[in-house]
C-alpha positions in Angstrom: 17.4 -6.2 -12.3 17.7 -2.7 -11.4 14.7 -0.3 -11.0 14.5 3.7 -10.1 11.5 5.7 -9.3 10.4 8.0 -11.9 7.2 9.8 -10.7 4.9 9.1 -8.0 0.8 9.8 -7.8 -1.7 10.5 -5.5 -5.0 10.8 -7.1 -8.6 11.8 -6.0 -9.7 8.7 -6.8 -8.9 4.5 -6.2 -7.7 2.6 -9.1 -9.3 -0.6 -10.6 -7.6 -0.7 -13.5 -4.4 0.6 -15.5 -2.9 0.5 -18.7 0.3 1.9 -20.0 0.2 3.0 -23.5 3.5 3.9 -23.9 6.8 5.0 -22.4 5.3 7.9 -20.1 1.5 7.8 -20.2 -1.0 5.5 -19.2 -4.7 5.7 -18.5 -6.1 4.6 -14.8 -10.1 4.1 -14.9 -10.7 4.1 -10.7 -13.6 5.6 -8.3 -13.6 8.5 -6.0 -15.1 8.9 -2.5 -18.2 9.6 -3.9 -18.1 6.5 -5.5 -17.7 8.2 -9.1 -16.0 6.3 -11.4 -13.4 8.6 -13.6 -11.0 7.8 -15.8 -7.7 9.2 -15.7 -4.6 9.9 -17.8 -1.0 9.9 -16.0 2.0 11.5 -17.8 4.9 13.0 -16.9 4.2 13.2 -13.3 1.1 14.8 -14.1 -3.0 13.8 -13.8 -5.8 14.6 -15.6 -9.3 13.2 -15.0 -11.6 12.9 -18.1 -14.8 14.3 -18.3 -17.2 11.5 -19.6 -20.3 10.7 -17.7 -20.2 6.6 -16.5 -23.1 3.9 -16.6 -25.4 4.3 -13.3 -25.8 0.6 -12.1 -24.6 -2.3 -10.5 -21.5 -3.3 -12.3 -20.1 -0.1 -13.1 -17.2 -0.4 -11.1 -16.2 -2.7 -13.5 -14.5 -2.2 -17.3 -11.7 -3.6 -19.0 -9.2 -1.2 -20.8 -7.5 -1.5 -24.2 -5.3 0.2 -26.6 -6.6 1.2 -29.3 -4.3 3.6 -32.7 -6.0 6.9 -31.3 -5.9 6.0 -27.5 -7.8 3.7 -25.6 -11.3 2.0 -24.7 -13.4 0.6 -22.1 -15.9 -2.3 -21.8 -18.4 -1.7 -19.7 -21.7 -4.6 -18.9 -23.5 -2.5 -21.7 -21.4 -0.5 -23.5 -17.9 0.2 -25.0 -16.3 3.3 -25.3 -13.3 4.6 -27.0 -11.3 7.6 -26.6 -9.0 10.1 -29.0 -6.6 11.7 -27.9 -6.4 14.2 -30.9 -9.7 14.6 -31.4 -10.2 14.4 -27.7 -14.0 12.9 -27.7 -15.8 9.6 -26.6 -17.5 7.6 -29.2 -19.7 5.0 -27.3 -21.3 1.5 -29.1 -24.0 0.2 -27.4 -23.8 -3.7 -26.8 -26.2 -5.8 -28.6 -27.4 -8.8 -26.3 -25.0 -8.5 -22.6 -23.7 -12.1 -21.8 -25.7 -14.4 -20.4 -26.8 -14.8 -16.2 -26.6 -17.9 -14.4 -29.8 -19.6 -12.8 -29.7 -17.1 -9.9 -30.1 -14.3 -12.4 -26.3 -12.9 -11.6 -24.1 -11.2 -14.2 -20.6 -11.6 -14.8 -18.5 -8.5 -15.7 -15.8 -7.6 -17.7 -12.2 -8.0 -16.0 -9.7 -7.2 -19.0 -9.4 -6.8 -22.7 -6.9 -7.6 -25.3 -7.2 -6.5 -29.0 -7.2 -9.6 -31.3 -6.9 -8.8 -35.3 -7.7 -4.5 -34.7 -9.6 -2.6 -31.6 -12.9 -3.7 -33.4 -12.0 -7.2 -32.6 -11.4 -8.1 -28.8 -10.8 -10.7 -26.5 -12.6 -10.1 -23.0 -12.1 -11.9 -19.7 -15.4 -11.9 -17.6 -15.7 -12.2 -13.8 -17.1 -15.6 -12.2 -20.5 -15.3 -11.1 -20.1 -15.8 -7.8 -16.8 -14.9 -7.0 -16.7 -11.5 -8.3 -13.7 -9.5 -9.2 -12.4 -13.2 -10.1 -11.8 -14.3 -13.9 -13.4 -16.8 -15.4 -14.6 -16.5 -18.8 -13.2 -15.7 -22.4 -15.2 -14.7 -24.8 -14.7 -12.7 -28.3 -17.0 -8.9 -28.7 -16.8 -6.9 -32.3 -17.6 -3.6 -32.4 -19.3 -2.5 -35.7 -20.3 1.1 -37.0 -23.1 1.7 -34.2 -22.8 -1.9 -32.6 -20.8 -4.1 -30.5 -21.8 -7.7 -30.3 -20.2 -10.6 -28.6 -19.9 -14.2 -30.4 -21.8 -17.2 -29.1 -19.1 -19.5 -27.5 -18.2 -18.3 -23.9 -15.4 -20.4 -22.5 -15.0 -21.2 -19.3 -12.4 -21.9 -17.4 -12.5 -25.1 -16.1 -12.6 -26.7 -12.5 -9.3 -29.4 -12.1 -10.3 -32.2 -9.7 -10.8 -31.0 -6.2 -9.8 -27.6 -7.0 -12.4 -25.9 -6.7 -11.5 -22.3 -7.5 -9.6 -21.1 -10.6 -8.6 -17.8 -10.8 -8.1 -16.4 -14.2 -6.0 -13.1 -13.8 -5.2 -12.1 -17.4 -6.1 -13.3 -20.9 -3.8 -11.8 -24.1 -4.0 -12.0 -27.7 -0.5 -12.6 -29.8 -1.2 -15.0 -32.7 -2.9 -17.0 -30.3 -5.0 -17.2 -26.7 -3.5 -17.0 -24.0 -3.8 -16.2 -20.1 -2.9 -16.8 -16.8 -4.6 -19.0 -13.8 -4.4 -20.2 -10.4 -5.6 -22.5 -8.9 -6.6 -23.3 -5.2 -9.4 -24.6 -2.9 -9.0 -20.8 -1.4 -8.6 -17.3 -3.5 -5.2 -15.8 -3.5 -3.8 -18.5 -0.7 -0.3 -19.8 -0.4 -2.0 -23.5 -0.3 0.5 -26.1 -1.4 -2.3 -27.7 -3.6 -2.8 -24.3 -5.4 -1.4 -24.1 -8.9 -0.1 -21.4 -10.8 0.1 -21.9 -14.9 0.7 -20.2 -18.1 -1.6 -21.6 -20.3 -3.3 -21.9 -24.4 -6.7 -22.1 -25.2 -6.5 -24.4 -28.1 -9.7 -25.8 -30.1 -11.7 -25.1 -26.8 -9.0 -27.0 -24.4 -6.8 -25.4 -22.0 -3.2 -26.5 -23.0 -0.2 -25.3 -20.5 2.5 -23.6 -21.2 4.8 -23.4 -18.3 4.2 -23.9 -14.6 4.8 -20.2 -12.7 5.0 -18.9 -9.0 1.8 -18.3 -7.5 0.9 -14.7 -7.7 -1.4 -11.9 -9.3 -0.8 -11.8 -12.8 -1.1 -9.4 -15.8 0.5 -9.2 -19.4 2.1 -6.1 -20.2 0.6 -3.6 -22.9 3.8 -4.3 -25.1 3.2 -7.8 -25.4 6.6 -8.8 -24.7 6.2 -10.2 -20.6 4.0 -11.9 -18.4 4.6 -10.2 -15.1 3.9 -12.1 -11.2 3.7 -10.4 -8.4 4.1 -13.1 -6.3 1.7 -14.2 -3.1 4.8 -15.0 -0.7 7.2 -12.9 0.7 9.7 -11.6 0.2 7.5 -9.6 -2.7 8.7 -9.1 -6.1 7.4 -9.1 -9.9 8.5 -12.1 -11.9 8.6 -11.0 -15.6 8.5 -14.1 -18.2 8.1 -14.3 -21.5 5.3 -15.0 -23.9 6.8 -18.4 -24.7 6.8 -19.5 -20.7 10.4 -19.2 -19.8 11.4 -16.6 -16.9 13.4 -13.6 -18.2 14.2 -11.3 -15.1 12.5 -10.2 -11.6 12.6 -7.0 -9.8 12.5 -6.5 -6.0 9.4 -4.7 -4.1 11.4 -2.1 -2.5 9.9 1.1 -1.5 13.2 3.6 -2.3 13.7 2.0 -5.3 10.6 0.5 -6.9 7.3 0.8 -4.7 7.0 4.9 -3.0 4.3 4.7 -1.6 2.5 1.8 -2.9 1.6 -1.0 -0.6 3.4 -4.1 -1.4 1.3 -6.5 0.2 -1.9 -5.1 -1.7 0.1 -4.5 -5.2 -2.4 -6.3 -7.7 -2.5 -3.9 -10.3 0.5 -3.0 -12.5 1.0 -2.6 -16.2 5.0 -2.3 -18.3 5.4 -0.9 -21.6 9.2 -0.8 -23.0 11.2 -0.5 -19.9 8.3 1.8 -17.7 6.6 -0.3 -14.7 3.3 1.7 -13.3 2.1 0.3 -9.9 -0.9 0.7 -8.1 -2.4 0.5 -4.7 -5.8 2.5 -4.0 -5.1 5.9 -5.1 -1.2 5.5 -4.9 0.7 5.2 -8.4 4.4 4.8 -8.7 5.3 5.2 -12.3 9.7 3.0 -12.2 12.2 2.5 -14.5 13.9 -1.1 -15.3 17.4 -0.3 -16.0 18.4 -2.2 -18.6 22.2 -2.8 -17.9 
């Protein structure tokens, strides 16, 4: 598959996170070098960093974006917030009992989002307590009038014989659960033991879908791909589809896909429609697939 570069960003801040929300826009939520966090809209070849005043602690560096029908939102350790674009205003809902610690008193935090039934009604991947930055739990927040509150059952991914690590990298919502996970006695390794899986969550079990190549993983916003960037060389993004079987891939390629986005540390991308947005500290590459 073919791709051109459309527009290319240097921001004043690192991104975390990305999410396209349509053909030319998407929102980044990142930190600056005064370890800020900001969120900010791309478009057009254009930036602009929203004013909105962040949670002061610990796990701030860490919120899962999703699209809601008047822009986007955030989930934050004790909060979630969500933005209109027309109206251009924050409406923040307080959350009503923050998921549980382990016996060492440490939190997990929220990785990624995916709206289930309506953006009152989302599906959250956590972060493992130890391994931070690392998924490994699901679990379901509604967000009321004032409120959001997240449901009892937390699921966790679980260990598979002497793997000892899984790495949940995604979760999405389309008629049913699903997300992607690797799984390796090391993070991120090219170990031949290591594992790499497309997989259900069906009446609490974990039910695979297809096997995949080992890489970083995220669904796109349009719900049509699940896009891996694989872990080996040479580089590329393997896009497959919802149902597990491989549609196309695209080659890493600075003059035609990457600018200046490092390929070796490309873990954050997002698609909607045929626009790929790719991400490497405060480098953002927004590419066309060319359909031919």
């Amino acid at each position: 598959m073919k791709t051109q570069i459309i527009h290319q960003y240097k921001l004043p801040l690192n991104i975390i996170n990305i999410l396209a929300l349509s053909c030319n826009k998407s929102i980044g939520f990142g930190v600056n070098n005064n370890l800020e966090n900001k969120f900010v809209i791309l478009e057009s070849g254009e930036y602009q960093i929203l004013d909105y005043d962040f949670p002061k602690d610990k796990h701030s560096n860490k919120g899962a974006l999703f699209k809601t029908k008047a822009g986007f939102g955030c989930v934050f350790d004790k909060k979630v917030v969500k933005y209109s674009f027309s109206e251009q205003r924050f409406e923040s809902y307080l959350i009503d009992k923050t998921p549980p610690t382990d016996k060492n008193n440490r939190k997990m935090g929220p990785l990624k989002a995916s709206v289930i039934n309506d953006d009152n009604d989302l599906l959250v991947l956590h972060d493992d307590y130890f391994y931070e930055g690392t998924g490994r739990f699901i679990s379901r927040l509604r967000i009321s009038s004032i409120l959001a509150k997240y449901d009892p059952f937390f699921f966790s991914i679980p260990v598979e014989g002497h793997i000892n690590i899984p790495e949940c990298c995604d979760i999405e919502y389309e008629n049913k659960i699903i997300f992607h996970k690797n799984s390796s006695r090391k993070i991120r390794t090219t170990d031949p033991d290591e594992t790499s899986q497309l997989c259900e969550l069906k009446n609490g079990n974990v039910v695979t879908i297809s096997e995949t190549s080992k890489g970083f993983a995220s669904f796109s916003s349009d719900k049509k791909h699940l896009m891996i960037k694989t872990y080996q060389k040479p580089y590329r993004i393997e896009f497959y589809f919802l149902s597990g079987d491989k549609d196309f891939e695209i080659k890493l390629t600075p003059k035609k896909a990457l600018g200046d986005v490092d390929k070796v540390y490309l873990s954050n991308f997002d698609k909607y429609e045929n626009r790929l947005w790719l991400c490497s500290n405060a480098d953002v590459t927004e590419t066309e697939i060319i359909i031919e």
